[in-house]
DSSP file (Angstrom, degrees, kcal/mol; ACC not computed):
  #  RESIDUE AA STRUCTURE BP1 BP2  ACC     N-H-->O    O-->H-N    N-H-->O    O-->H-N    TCO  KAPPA ALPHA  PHI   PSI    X-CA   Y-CA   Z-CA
    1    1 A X              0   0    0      0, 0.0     3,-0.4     0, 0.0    19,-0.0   0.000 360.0 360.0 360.0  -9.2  -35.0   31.2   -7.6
    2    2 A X        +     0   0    0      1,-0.3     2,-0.9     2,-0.0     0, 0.0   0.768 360.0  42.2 -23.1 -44.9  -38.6   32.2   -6.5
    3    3 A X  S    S+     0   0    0      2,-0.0     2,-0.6     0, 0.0    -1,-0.3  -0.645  84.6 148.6-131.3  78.4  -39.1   30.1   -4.0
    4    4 A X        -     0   0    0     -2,-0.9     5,-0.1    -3,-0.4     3,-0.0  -0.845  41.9-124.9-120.1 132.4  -35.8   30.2   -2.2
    5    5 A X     >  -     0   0    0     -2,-0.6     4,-2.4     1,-0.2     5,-0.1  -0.236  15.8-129.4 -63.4 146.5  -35.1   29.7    1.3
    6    6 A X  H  > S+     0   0    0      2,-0.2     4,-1.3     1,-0.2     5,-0.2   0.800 111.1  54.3 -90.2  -3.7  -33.3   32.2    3.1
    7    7 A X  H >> S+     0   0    0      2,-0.2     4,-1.0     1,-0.2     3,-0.8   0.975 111.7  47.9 -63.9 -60.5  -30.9   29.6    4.6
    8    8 A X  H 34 S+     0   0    0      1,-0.2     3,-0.2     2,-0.2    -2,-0.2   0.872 112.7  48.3 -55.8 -42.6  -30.2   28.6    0.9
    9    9 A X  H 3< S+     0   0    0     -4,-2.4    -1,-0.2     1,-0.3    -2,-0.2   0.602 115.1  45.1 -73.4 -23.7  -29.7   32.0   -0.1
   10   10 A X  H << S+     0   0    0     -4,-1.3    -1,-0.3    -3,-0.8    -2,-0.2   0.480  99.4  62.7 -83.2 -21.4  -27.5   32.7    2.7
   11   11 A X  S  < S+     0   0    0     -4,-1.0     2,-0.4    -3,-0.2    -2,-0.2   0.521  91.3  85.1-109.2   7.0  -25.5   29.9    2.5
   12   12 A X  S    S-     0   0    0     -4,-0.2     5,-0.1    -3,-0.2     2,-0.1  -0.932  84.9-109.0-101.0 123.7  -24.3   31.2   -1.4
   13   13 A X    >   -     0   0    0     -2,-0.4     3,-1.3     1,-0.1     4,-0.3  -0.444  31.5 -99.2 -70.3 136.1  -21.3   33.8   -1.6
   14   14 A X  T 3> S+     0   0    0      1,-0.3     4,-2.8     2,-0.2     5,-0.2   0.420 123.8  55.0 -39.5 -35.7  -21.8   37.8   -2.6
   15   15 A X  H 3> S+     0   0    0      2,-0.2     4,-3.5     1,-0.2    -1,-0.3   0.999 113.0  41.3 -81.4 -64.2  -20.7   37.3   -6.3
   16   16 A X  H <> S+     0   0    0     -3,-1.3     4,-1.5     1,-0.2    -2,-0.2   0.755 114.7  55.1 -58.5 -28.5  -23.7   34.1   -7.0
   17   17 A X  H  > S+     0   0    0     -4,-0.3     4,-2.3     2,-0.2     5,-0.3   0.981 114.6  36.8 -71.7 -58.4  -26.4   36.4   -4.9
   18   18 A X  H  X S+     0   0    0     -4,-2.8     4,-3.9     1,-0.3     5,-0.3   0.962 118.6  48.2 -72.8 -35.0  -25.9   39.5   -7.3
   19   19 A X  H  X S+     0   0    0     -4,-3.5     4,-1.4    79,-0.3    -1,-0.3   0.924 116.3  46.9 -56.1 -40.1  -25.5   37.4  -10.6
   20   20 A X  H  X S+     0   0    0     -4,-1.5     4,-2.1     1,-0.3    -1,-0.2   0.915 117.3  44.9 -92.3 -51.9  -28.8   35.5   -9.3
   21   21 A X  H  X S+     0   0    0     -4,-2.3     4,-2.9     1,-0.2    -1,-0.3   0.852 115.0  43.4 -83.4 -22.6  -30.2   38.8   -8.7
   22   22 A X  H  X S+     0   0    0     -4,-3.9     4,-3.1    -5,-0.3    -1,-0.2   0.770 102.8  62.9 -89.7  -9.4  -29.2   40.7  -12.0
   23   23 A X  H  X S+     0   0    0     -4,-1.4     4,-2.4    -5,-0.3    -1,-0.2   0.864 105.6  49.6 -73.7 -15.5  -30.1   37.9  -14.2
   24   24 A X  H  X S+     0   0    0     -4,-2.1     4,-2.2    -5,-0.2     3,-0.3   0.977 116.0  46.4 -68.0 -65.7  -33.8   38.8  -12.6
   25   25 A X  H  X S+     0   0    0     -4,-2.9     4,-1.3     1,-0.2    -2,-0.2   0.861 101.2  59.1 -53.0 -35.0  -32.9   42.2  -13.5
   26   26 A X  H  < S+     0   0    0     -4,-3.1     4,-0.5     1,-0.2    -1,-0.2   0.873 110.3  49.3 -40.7 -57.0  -31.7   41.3  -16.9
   27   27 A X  H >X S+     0   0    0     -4,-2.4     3,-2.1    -3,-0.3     4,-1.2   0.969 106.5  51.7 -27.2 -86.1  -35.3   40.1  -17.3
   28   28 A X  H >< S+     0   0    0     -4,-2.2     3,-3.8     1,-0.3     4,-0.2   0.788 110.3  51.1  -2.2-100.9  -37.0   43.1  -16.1
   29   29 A X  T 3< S+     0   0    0     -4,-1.3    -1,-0.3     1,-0.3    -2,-0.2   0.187 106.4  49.4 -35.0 -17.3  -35.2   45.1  -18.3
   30   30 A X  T <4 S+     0   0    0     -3,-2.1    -1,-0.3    -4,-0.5     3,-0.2   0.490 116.0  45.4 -95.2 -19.1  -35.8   43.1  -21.7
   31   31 A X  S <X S+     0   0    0     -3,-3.8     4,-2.2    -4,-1.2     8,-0.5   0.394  82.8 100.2-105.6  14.3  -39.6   43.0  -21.1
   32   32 A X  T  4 S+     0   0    0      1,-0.2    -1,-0.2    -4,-0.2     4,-0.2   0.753  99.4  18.9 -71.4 -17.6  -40.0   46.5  -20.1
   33   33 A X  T  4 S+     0   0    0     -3,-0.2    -1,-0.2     2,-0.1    -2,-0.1   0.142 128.8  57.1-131.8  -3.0  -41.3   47.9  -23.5
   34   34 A X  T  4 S-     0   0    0      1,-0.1    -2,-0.2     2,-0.1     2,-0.1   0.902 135.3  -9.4 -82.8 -62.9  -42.3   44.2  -24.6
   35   35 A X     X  -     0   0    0     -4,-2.2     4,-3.5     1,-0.1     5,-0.3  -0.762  61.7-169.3-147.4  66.2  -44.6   43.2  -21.7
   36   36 A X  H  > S+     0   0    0      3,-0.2     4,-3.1     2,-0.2     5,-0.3   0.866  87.2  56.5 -38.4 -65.9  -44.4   46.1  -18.7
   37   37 A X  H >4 S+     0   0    0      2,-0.3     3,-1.7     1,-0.3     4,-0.4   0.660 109.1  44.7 -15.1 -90.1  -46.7   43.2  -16.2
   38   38 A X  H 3>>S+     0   0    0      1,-0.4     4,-2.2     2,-0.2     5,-0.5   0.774 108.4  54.6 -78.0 -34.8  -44.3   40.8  -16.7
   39   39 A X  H 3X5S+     0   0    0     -4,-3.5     4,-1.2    -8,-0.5    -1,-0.4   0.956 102.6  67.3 -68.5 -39.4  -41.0   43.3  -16.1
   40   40 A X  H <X5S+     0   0    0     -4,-3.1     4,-1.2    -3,-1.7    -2,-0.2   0.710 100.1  46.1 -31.2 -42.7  -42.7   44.0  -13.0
   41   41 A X  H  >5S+     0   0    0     -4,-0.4     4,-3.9    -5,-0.3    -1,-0.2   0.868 107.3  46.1 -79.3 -20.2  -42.2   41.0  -12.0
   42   42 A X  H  X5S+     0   0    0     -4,-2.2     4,-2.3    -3,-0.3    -2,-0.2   0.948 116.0  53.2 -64.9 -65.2  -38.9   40.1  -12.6
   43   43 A X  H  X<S+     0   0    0     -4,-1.2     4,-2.7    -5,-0.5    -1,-0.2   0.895 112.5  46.0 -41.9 -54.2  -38.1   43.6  -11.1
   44   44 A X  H  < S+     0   0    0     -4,-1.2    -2,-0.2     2,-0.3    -1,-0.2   0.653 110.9  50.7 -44.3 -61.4  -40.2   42.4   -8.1
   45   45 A X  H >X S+     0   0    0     -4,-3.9     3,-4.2     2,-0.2     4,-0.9   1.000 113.0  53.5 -50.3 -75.2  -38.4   39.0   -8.1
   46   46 A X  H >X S+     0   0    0     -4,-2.3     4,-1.8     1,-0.4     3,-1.2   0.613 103.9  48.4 -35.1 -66.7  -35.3   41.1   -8.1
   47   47 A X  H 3X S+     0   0    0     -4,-2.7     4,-0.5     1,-0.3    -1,-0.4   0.323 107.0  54.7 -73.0  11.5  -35.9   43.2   -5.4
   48   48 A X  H <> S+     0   0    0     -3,-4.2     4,-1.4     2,-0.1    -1,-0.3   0.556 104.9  55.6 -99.1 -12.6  -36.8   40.5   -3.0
   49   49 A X  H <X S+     0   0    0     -3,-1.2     4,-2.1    -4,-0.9    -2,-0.2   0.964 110.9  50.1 -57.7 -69.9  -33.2   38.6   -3.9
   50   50 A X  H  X S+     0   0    0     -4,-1.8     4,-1.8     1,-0.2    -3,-0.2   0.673 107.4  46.7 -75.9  -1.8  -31.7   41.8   -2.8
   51   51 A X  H >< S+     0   0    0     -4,-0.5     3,-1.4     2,-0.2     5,-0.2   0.991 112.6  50.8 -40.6 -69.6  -33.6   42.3    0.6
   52   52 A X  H >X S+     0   0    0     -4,-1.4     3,-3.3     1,-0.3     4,-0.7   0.804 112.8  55.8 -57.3 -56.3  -32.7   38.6    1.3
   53   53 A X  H >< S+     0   0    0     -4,-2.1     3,-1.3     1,-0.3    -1,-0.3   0.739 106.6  43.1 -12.1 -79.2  -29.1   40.2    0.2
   54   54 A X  T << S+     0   0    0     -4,-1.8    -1,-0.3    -3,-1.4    -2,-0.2   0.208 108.0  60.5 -74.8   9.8  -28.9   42.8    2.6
   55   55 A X  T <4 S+     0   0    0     -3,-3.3     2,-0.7    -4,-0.2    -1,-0.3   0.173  77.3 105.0 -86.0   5.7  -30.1   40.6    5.3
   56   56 A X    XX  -     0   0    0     -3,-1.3     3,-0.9    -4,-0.7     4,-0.5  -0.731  62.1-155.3 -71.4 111.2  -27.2   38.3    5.0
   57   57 A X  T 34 S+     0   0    0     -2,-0.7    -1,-0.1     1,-0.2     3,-0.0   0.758  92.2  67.7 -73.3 -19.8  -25.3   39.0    7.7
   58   58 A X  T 34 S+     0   0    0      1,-0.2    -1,-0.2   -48,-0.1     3,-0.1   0.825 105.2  54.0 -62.8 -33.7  -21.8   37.5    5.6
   59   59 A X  T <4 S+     0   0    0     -3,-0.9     2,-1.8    -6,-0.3     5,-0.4   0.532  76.2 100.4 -94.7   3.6  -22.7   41.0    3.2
   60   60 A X     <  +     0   0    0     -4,-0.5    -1,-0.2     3,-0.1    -3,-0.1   0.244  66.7  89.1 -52.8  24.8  -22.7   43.3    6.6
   61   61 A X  S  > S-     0   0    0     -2,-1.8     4,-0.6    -3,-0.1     3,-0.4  -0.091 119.8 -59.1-138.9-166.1  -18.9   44.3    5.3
   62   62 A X  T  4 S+     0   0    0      1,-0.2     4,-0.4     2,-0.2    -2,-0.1   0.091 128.6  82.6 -81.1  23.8  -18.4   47.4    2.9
   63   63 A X  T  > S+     0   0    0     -4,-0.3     4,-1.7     2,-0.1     5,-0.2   0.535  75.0  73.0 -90.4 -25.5  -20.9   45.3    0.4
   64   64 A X  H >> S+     0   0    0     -3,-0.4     4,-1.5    -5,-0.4     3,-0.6   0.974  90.7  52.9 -56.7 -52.1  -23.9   46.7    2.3
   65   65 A X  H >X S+     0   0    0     -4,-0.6     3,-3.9     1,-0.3     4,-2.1   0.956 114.8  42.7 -51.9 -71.1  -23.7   50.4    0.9
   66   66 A X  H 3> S+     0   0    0     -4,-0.4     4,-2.0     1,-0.3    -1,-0.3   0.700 110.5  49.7 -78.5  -0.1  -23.7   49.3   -2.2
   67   67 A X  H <X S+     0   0    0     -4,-1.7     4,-1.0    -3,-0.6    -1,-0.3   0.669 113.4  56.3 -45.6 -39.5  -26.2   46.8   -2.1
   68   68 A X  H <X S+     0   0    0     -3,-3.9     4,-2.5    -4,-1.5    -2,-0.2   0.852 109.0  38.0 -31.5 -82.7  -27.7   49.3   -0.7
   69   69 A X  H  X S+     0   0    0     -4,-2.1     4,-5.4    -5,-0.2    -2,-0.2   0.804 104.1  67.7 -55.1 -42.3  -27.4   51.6   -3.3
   70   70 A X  H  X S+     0   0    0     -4,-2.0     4,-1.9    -5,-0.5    -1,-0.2   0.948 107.8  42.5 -47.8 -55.1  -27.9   48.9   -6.1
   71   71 A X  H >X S+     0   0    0     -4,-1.0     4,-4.0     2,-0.2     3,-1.2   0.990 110.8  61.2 -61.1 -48.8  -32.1   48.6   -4.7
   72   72 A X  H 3X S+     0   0    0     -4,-2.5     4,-3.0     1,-0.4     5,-0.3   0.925 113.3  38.1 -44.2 -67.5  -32.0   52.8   -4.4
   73   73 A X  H 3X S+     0   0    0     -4,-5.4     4,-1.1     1,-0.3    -1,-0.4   0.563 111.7  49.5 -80.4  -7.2  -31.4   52.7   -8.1
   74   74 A X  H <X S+     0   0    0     -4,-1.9     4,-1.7    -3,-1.2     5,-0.4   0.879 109.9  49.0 -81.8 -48.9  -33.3   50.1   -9.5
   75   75 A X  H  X>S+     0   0    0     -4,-4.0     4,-1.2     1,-0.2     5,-1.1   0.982 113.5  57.4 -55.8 -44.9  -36.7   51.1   -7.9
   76   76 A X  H  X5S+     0   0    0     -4,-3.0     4,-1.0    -5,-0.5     6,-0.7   0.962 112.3  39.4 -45.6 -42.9  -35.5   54.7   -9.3
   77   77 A X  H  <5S+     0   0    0     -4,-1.1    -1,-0.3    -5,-0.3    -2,-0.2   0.940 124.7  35.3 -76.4 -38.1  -35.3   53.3  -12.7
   78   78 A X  H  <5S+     0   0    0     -4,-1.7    -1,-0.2    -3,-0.1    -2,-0.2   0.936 134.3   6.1 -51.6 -71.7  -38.1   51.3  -12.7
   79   79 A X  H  <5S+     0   0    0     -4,-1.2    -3,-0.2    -5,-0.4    -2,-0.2   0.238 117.1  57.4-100.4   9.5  -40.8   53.1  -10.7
   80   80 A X  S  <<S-     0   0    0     -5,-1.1    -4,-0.1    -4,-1.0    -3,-0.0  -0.116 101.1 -78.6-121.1-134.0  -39.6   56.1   -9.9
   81   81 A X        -     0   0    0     -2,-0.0    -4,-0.1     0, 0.0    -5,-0.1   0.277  52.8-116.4-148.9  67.5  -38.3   58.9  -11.9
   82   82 A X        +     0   0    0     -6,-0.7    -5,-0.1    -7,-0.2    -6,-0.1   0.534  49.8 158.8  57.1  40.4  -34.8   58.0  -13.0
   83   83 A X        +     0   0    0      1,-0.3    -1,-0.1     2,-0.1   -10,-0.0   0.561  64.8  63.2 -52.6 -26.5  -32.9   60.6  -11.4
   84   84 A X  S    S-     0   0    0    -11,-0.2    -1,-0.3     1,-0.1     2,-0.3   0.362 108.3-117.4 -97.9  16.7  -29.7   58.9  -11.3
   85   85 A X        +     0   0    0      1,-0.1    -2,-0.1    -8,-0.0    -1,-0.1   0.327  53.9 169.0 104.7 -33.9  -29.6   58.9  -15.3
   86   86 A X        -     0   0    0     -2,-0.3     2,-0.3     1,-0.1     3,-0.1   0.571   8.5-179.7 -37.8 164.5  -29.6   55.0  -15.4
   87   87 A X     >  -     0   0    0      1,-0.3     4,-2.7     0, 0.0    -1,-0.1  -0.905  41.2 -89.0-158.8 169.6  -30.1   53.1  -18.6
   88   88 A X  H  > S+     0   0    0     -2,-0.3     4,-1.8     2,-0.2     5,-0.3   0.927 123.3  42.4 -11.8 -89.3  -30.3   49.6  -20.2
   89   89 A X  H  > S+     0   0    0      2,-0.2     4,-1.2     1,-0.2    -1,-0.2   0.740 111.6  55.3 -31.9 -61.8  -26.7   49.2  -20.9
   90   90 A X  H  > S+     0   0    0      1,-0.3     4,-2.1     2,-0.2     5,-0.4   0.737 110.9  45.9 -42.3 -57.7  -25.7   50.6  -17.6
   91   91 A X  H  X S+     0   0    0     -4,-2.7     4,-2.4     2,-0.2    -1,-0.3   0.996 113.9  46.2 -53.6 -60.3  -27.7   48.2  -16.0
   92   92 A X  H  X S+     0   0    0     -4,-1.8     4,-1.7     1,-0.2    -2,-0.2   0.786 109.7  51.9 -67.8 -30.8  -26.5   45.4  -17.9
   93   93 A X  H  < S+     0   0    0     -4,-1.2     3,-0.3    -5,-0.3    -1,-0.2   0.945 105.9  59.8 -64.8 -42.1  -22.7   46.4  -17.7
   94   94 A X  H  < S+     0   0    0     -4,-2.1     3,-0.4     1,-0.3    -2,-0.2   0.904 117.1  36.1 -58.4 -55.1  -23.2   46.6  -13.6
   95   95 A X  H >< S+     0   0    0     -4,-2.4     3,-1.0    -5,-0.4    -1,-0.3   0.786  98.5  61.0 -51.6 -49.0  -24.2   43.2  -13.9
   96   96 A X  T 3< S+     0   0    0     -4,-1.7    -1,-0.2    -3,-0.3    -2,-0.1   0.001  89.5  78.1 -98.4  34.9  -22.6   41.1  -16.2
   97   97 A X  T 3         0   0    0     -3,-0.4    -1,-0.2     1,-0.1    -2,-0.1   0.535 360.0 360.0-105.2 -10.3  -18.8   42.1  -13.8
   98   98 A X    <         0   0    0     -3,-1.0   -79,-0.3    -4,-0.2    -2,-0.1   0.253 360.0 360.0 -68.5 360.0  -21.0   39.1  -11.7
């Protein structure tokens, strides 16, 4: 999904965007203590899915907040310093409802 067009990205419904974009996180999150570099990118990938996300104009609806919210808390967990509590699991439960 690297190299995806935002037409193509658009043109796939709420539920395929955030599975797309948490199996990137899923990534992240399993190479974080393996191989930090390479969870950086995946994290990286991630958060360029959900820009494209919240520039989908279809996700303009009461999915924007938490789309929203979703980037807030991943750069927290990742780079920041993981105020809302977040963990592994937590992550991975958010996700796999996708």
């Amino acid at each position: 999904m690297s190299c995806i067009s935002k037409e193509k990205w658009f043109s796939f419904p709420l539920d395929f965007q955030m599975a797309n974009i948490g199996a990137d996180v899923g990534r992240a999150l399993n190479w974080k203590e393996k191989n930090p570099q390479r969870s950086q990118e995946f994290f990286e990938q991630a958060l360029s899915l959900i820009d494209l996300t919240i520039e989908d104009k279809k996700n303009h609806t009461s999915s924007l907040k938490e789309i929203c919210r979703v980037k807030e808390s991943l750069i927290d967990y990742f780079i920041g310093e993981n105020e809302y509590a977040s963990t592994k699991e937590k992550w991975n439960n958010y996700f796999s409802c996708f």
